[in-house]
C-alpha positions in Angstrom: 193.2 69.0 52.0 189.6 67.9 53.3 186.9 68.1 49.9 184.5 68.6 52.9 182.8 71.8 53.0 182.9 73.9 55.6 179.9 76.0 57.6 179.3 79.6 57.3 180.1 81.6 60.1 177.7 83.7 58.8 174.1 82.6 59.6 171.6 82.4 56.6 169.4 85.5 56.4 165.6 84.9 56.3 164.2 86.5 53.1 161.1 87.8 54.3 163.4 89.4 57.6 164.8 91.1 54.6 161.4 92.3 53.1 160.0 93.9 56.8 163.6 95.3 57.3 163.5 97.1 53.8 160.1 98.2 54.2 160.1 99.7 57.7 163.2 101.9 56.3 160.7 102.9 53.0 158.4 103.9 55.9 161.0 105.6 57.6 159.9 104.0 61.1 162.5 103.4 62.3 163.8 106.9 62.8 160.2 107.4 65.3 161.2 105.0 67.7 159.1 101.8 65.7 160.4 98.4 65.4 158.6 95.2 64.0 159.2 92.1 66.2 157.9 88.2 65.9 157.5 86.5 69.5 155.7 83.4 70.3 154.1 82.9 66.8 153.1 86.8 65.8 154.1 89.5 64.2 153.8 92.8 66.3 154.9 96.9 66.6 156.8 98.2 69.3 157.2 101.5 70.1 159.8 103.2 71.9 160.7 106.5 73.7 160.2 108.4 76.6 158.0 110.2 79.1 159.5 113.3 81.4 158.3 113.1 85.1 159.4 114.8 88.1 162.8 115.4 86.9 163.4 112.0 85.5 163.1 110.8 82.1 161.3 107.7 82.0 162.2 105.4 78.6 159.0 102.5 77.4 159.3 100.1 74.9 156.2 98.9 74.3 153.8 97.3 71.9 150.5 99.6 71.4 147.0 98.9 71.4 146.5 97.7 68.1 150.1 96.8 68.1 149.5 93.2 67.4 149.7 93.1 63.3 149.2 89.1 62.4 149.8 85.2 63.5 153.5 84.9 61.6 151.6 82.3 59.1 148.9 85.0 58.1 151.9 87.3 57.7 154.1 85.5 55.9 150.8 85.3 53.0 150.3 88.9 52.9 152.1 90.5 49.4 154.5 93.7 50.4 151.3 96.3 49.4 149.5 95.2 52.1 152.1 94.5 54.4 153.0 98.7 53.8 149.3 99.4 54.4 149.1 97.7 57.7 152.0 99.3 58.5 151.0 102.8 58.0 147.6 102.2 59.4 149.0 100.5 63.2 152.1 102.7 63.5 150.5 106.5 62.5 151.2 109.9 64.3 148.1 109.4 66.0 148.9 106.0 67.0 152.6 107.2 69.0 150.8 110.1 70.5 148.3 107.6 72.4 150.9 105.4 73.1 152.8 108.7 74.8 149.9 109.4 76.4 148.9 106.5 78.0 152.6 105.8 79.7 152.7 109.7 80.7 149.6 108.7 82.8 150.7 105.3 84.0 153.7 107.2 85.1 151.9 109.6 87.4 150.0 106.9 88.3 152.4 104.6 90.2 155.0 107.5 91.1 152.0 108.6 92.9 151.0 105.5 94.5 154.5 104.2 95.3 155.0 107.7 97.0 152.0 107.0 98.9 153.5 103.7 100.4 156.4 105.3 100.9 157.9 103.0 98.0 160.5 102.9 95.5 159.1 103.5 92.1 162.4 102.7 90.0 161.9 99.2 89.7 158.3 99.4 88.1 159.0 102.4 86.0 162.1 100.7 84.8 160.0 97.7 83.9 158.9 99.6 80.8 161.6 99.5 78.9 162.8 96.3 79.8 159.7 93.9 80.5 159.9 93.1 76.1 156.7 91.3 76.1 154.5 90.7 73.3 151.3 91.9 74.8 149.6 95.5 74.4 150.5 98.3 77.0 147.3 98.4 78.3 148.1 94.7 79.9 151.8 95.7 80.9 149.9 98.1 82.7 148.3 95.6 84.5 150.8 93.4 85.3 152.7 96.2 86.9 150.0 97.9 89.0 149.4 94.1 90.1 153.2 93.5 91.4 152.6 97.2 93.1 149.6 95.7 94.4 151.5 93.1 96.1 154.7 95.3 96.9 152.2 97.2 98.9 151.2 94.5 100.7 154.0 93.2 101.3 155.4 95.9 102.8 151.6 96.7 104.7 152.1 93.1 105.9 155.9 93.7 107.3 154.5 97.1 108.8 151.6 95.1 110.4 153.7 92.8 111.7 156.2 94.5 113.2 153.5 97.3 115.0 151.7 93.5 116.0 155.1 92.5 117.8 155.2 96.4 118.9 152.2 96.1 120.5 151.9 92.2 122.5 155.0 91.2 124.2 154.3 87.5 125.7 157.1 87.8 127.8 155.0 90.7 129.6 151.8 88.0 130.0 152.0 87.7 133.7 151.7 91.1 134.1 148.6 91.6 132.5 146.8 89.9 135.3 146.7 92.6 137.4 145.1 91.7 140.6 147.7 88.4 140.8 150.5 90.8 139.9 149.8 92.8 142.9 149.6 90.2 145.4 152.2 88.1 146.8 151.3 84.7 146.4 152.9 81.4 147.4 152.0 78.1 145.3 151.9 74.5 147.5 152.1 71.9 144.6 150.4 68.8 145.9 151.7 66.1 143.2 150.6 62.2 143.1 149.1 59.6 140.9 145.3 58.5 141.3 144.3 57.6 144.3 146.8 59.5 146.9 144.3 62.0 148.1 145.9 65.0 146.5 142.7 66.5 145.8 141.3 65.7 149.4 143.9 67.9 150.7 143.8 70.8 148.5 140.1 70.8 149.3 140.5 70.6 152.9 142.5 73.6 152.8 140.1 75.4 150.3 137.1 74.5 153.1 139.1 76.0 155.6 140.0 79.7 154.0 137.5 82.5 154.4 137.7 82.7 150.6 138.7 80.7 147.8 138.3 79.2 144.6 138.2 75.6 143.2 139.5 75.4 139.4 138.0 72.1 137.2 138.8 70.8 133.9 135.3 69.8 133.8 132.0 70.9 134.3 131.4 67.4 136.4 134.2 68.1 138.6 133.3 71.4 139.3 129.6 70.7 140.0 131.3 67.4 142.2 133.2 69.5 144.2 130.5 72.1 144.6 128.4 70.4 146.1 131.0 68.7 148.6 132.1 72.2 149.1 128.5 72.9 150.2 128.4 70.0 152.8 132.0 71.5 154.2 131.4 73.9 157.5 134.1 76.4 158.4 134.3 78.0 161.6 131.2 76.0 162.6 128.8 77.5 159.5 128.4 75.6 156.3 130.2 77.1 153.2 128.0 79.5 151.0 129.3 78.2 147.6 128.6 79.0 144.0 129.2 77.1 140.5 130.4 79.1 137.6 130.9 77.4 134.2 130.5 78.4 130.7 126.7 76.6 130.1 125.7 77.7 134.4 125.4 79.9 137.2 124.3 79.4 140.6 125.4 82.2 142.3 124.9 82.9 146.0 124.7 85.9 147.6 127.5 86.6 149.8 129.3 83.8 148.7 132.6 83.5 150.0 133.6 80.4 147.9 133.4 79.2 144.0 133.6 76.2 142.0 134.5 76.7 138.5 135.8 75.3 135.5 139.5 76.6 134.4 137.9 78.8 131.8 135.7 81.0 133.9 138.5 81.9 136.2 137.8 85.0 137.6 141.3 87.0 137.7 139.5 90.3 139.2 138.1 89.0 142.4 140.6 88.5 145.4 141.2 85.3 147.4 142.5 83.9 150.0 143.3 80.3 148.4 142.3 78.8 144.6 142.9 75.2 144.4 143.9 74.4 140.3 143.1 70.9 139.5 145.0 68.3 137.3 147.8 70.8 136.6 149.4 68.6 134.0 146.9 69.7 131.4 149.2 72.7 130.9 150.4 70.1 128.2 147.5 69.6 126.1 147.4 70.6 123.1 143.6 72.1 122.8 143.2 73.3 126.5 146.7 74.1 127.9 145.8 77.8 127.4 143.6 77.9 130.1 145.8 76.1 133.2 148.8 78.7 131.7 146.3 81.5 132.5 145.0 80.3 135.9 148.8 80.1 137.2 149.6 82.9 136.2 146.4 84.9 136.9 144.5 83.4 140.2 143.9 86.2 142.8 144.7 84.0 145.9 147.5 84.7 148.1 147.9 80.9 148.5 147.7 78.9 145.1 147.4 74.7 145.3 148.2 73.3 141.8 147.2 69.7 142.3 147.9 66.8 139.4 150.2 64.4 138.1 154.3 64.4 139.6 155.1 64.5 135.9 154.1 68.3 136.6 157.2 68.9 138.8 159.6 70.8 136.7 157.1 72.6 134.6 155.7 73.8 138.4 159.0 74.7 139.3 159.8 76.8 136.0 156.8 78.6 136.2 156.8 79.4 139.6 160.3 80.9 139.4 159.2 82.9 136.8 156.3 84.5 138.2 158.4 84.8 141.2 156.7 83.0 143.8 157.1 80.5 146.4 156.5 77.2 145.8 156.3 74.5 148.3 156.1 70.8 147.3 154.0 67.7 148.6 154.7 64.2 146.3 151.8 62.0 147.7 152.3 58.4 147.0 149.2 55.9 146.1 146.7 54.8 149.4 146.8 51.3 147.7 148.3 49.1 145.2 147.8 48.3 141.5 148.7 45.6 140.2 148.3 43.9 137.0 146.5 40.7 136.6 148.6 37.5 136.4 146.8 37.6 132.5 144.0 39.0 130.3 140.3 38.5 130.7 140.3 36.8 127.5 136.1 36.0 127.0 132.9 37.9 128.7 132.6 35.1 130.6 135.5 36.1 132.8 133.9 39.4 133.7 133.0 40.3 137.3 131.0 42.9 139.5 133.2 45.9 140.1 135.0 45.7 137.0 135.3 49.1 134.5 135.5 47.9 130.8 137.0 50.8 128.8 137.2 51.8 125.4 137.8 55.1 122.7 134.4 55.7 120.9 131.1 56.0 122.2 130.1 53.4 119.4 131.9 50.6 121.2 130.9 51.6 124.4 127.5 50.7 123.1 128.4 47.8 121.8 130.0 46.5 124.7 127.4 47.5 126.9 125.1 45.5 124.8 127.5 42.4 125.0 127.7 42.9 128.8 124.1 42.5 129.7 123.6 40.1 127.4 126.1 38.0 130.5 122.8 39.0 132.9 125.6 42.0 134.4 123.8 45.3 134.7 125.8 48.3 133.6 126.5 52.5 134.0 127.9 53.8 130.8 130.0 56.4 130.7 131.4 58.8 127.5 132.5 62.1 126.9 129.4 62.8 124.5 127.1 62.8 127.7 126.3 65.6 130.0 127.6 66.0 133.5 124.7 65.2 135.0 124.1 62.3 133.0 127.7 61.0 134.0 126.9 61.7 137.5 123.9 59.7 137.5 125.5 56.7 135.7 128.4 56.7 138.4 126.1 57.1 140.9 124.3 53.6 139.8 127.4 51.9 140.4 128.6 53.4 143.5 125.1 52.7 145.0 125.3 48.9 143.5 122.5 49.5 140.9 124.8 48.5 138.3 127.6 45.8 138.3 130.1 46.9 135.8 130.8 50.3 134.0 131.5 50.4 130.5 132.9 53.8 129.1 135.7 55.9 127.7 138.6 57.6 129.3 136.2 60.1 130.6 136.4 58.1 133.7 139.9 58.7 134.1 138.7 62.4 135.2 135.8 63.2 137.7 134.5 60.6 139.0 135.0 58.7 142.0 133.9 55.3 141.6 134.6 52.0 143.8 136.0 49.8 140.7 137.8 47.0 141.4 139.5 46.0 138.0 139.9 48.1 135.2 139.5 45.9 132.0 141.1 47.8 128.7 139.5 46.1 125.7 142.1 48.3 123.5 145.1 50.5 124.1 144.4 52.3 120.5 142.7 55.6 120.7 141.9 57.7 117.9 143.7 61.3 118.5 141.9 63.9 116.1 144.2 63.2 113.1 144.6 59.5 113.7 144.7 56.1 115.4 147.8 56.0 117.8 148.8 54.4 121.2 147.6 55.8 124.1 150.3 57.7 125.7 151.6 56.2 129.2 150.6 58.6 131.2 146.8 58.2 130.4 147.0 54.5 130.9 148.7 55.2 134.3 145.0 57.7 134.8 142.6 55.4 133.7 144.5 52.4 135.2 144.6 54.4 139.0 141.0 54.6 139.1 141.0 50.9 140.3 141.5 50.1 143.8 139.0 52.8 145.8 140.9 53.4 148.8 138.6 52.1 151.7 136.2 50.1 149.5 138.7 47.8 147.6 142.6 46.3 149.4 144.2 46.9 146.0 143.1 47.6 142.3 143.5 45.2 139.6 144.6 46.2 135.8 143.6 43.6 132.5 143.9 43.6 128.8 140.6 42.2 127.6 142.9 40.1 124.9 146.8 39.8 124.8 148.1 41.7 123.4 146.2 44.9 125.0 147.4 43.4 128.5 150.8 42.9 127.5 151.0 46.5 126.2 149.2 47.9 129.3 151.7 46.3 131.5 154.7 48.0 129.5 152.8 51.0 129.2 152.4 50.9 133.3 156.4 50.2 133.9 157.0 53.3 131.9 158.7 56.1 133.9 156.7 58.8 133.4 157.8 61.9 130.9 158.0 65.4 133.1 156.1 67.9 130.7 158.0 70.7 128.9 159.5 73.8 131.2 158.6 76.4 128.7 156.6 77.0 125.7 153.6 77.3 127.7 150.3 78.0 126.0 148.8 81.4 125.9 145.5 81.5 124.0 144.3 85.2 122.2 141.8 86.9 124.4 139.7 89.7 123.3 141.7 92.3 124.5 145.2 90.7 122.4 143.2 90.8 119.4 141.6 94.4 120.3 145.3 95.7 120.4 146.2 93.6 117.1 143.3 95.7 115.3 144.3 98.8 116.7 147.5 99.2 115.4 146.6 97.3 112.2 142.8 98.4 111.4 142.3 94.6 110.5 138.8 93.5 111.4 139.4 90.0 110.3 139.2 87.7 113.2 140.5 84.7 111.1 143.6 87.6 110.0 143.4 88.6 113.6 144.3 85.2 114.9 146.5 84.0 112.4 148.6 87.3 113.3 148.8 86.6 116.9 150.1 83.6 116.5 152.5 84.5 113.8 153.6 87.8 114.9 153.8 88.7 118.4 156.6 89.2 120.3 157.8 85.9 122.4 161.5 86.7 123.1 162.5 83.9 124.8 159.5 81.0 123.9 158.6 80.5 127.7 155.3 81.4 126.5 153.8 80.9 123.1 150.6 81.5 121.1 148.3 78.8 120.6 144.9 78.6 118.7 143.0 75.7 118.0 142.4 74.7 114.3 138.6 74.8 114.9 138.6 78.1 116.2 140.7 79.4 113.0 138.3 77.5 110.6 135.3 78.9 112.3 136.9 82.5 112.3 137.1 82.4 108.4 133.4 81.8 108.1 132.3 84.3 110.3 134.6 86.9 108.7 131.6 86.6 105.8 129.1 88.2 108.0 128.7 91.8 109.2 129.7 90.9 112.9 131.9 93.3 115.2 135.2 90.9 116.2 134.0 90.9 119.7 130.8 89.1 118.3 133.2 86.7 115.5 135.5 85.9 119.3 132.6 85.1 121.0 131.1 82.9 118.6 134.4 80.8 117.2 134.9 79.8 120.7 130.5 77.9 121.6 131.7 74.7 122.7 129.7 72.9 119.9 130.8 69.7 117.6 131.4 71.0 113.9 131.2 67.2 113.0 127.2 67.0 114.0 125.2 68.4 111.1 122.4 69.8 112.9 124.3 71.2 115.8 126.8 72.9 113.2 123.5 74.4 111.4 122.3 75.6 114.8 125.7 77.3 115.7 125.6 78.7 111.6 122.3 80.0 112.3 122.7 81.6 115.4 125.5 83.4 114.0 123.4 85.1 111.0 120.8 85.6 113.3 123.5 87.6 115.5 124.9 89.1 112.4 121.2 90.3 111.2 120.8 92.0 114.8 117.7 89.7 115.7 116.8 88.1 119.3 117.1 84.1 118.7 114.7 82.9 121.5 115.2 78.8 122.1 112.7 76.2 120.8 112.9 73.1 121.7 113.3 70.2 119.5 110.4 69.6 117.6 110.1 65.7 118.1 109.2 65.2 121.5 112.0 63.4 123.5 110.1 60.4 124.1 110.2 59.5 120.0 114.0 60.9 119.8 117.3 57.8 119.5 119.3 58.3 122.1 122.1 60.3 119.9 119.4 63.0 119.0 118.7 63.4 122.6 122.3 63.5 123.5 122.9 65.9 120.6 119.8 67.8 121.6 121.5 68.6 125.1 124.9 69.4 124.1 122.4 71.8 121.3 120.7 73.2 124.8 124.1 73.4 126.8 125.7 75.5 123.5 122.5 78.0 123.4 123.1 78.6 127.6 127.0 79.6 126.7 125.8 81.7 124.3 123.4 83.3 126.0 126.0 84.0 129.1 128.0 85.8 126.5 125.2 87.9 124.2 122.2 87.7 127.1 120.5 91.1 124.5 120.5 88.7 121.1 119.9 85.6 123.0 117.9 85.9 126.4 116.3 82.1 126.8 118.7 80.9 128.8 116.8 79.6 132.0 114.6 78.3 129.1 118.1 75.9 127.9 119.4 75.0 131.1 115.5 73.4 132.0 115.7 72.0 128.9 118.7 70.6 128.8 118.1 69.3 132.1 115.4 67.8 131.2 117.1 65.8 128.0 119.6 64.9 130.5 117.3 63.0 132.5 115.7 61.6 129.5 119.5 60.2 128.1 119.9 58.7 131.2 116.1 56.7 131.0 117.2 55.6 128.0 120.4 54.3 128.8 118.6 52.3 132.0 115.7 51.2 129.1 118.4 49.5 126.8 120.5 48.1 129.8 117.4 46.8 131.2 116.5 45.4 127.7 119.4 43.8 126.8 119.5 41.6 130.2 115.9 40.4 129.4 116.9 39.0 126.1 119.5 36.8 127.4 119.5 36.3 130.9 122.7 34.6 132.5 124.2 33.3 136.0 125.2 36.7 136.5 121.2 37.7 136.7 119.9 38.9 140.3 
């Protein structure tokens, strides 16, 4: 037999367990519903029993107000006399009764409110008896009203979102144009790369219809093709022609034609023919929204979607849906592009007619400044400067005034230039959220603009170094990627995010957007919500001020940089002026533009451009918009003095063989 002792089945008692267990019986508290309890390092009373209510008996266990006795440590000191006194004093008659009281009331309380909501009150009532923590009512209380808190909005939020998918159907979204719905419209796709004369024919056929519409992603190309609209003659009278965009208006009485960009698309006005430029942008990310919107709602009877052939299914898918004809033209190029046998390698190697291109307006500079510095003079274009400025740089080269253009992408779009090479000094562009390759179908853009047909035999594609030609030559084999055939973007107008608050009584416009795209119906994902993450983080700062969600729409969507401090302060301030009711008339910057860099002056045009939007949109709160356009005009003119004064400059420093 084992000498080894063996364990007690029976666990050891703790002595002073024994002491509170003899004196609650002394005290007889037991028999009222009182028991003594040690959690998380303290000694406490809990009270038990039960409330009546609407037919139910309702059972608590619960610690009181001044349920809390002592830390155990404290306790554990304390001699049996004054244990028994603190006993009697914390667990009286008078002690029980508030106790009953207070959970009678907190009954009424949430059976009331969870009959409200139309909610089950079992599970928080039943949380009385069962919750067992070692905090006062009054807190338990707390904690229970705040899970009813966020039952109820929970179950607002499912009720919300289920009226929001009640009341927007995207599948429905053609038929909310209702002049397009009504007529029966045929669409002539007219698909090629750069340089096939797509556009030519579309606006050949525009000129020649007693009403029609052109459709630009820019403000250049719609004030281009404007004024070639203007030197068109129909039926032996010139055109009368007006320009609509978001920052201008020149309207013409009696007009029988427009040119406008995508966004101002007027869907109410009849036409015989609307001519929607490079379709393909129903694939980008931030804009798609608005070429999903102009298929679907132009008012012409005959609709020309012109653009890239990568284009073609999406065409197809969305003609068939809207139900309309669609008849197809693939144009091929008027001339060839080649690459060059390799890259340009050193500044030297540059020529007349050549575009050098780049991603930032910083290098554009600097490359402009390296440029002249060969004795070349040079027309710079970027995205950061206004049409007219753009216009007026391209029109330097055309005419011969300058010998190379240096600029961004923005070339690939809207202007018609006679380069002979296009020169990439990079194929790295920097997308919003990060450096990546350009995508193939951008280097097959910017590359087509070499080669004007009629000026130049063929055009001519380099890398500056190596590796940039090497890439550009795979990127240019690349078979081009057809863009999805659903999945279209539909951005929130006014009128989605009136119904949204209607059957919700949310006057949020950050709550209002976020549930548009999270909530409304899209049965089969042909079409699909889309906001832009500047819009949604504007929203959320306007929700702070007292502004009707018309005014909040209006203002999340003033096409003004965030990233510019004193152009984000201008939009901030127009929008508490707006919010406080008050006219904001425009004053011009107060250092004259003569003094000003040439960023302040560009940012001081995009400021003037913002205010004329605004004012389109809110003429009552801000009326000085002849006032912005004359100035902006007139810091257009000054940006492009500028640029001339610093190519100019830069060619006198170091004059080359290049030099006239």
């Amino acid at each position: 037999m084992s000498t080894h002792s063996r364990p007690s089945a029976v666990a050891a008692v703790d002595p002073e367990q024994l002491e509170d267990d003899e004196l609650m019986r002394q005290l007889d508290l037991g028999a009222q519903g009182v028991q003594l309890a040690r959690q998380e390092g303290r000694v406490f009373l809990r009270f038990g029993g039960s409330v009546d209510y609407a037919g139910r008996s309702v059972a608590y266990d619960l610690v009181p107000a001044y349920g809390v006795l002592a830390k155990s440590s404290k306790w554990r000191k304390m001699d049996v006399a004054t244990r028994s006194a603190t006993l009697r004093e914390r667990a009286s008659v008078e002690a029980t009764a508030a106790l009953q009281a207070d959970v009678a009331a907190f009954v009424v309380e949430i059976a009331e409110a969870c009959d409200d909501c139309d909610i089950d009150a079992a599970p928080f009532l039943d949380a009385l008896a069962s919750m067992q923590l070692a905090e006062p009512a009054g807190i338990v209380f707390d904690r229970l009203r705040q899970r009813l808190e966020h039952a109820v909005e929970r179950e607002m939020e499912e009720q919300h979102a289920e009226r929001t998918r009640q009341s927007i159907n995207l599948a429905e979204y053609p038929a909310t144009f209702e002049v397009a719905r009504r007529i029966k419209r045929r669409f002539i796709a007219v698909l090629g790369p750069t340089n096939s004369g797509k556009t030519h024919m579309a606006i050949e056929a525009l000129a020649k219809a007693p009403s029609g519409v052109y459709l630009a992603p820019l403000r250049l190309l719609a004030l281009e093709n404007y004024e070639r609209l203007q030197g068109m003659q129909a039926r032996g009278k010139p055109l009368a022609v007006s320009l609509v965009t978001g920052e201008e208006r020149r309207l013409v009485p009696g007009a029988t034609h427009v040119a406008s960009t995508v966004e101002m698309l007027d869907t109410r006005t009849e036409v015989d023919v609307a001519v929607i430029d490079e379709i393909q942008m129903l694939a980008d990310r931030e804009r798609g929204a608005a070429w999903t919107a102009a298929v679907c709602g132009a008012p012409a009877h005959t609709v020309y979607l012109v653009g890239a052939p990568e284009a073609r299914r999406a065409i197809e898918a969305l003609a068939a849906r809207l139900e309309c004809e669609l008849e197809v033209h693939v144009l091929k190029r008027k001339g060839p592009l080649s690459m060059e046998p390799t890259a340009v390698r050193k500044l030297g190697n540059l020529r007349r007619g050549d575009a050098v291109i780049c991603f930032s307006r910083r290098e554009v500079l600097m490359w402009r400044d390296m440029v002249t510095e060969l004795g070349l003079s040079v027309a710079t274009v970027y995205g950061n400067l206004s049409p007219e400025v753009r216009r007026a740089q391209a029109q330097r080269f055309r005419e011969g005034a300058a010998d190379v253009v240096v600029g961004t992408d923005a070339i690939a779009m809207g202007l018609n230039m006679p380069i002979a090479r296009i020169v990439m000094t990079t194929t790295v562009k920097y997308n919003g959220y990060e450096e990546e390759e350009i995508p193939a179908a951008l280097a097959r853009q910017i590359a087509g603009r070499a080669g004007r047909f009629g000026v130049h035999e063929e055009g001519l594609v380099a890398g500056y170094d190596n590796e940039t030609h090497n890439v550009m030559r795979s990127l240019l084999k690349e078979k081009p990627q057809p863009i999805k055939t659903n999945g279209f973007a539909v951005a929130p107008t006014l009128e989605h995010l009136h119904r949204i608050s209607s059957v919700t009584q949310e006057q949020s416009l950050a709550r209002l957007l976020k549930r548009f795209v999270h909530n409304i119906d899209v049965p089969d994902g042909f079409f699909y919500p889309r906001i832009t993450e500047e819009q949604f983080e504007r929203a959320a700062w306007l929700d702070t001020l007292d502004l009707t969600v018309a005014e909040k729409f209006a203002l999340s969507l003033v096409p003004i940089s965030s990233k510019v401090p004193s152009l984000q302060r201008a939009w901030e301030h127009w929008a508490t002026a707006l919010a406080a009711k008050k006219i904001t008339q425009l004053k011009a910057v107060q250092m004259p533009l003569h003094y000003m860099s040439l960023q302040e002056v560009e940012d001081a045009c995009r400021l003037y451009s913002a205010y004329a939007w605004l004012a389109y949109r809110q003429p009552e709160h801000f009326p000085d918009t002849e006032l912005a356009q004359q100035l902006s005009r007139q810091a257009s003119e000054r940006v492009d003095a500028l640029l001339h004064e610093q190519n100019s400059a830069a060619r006198k420093r170091q004059p080359k063989r290049f030099r006239r």
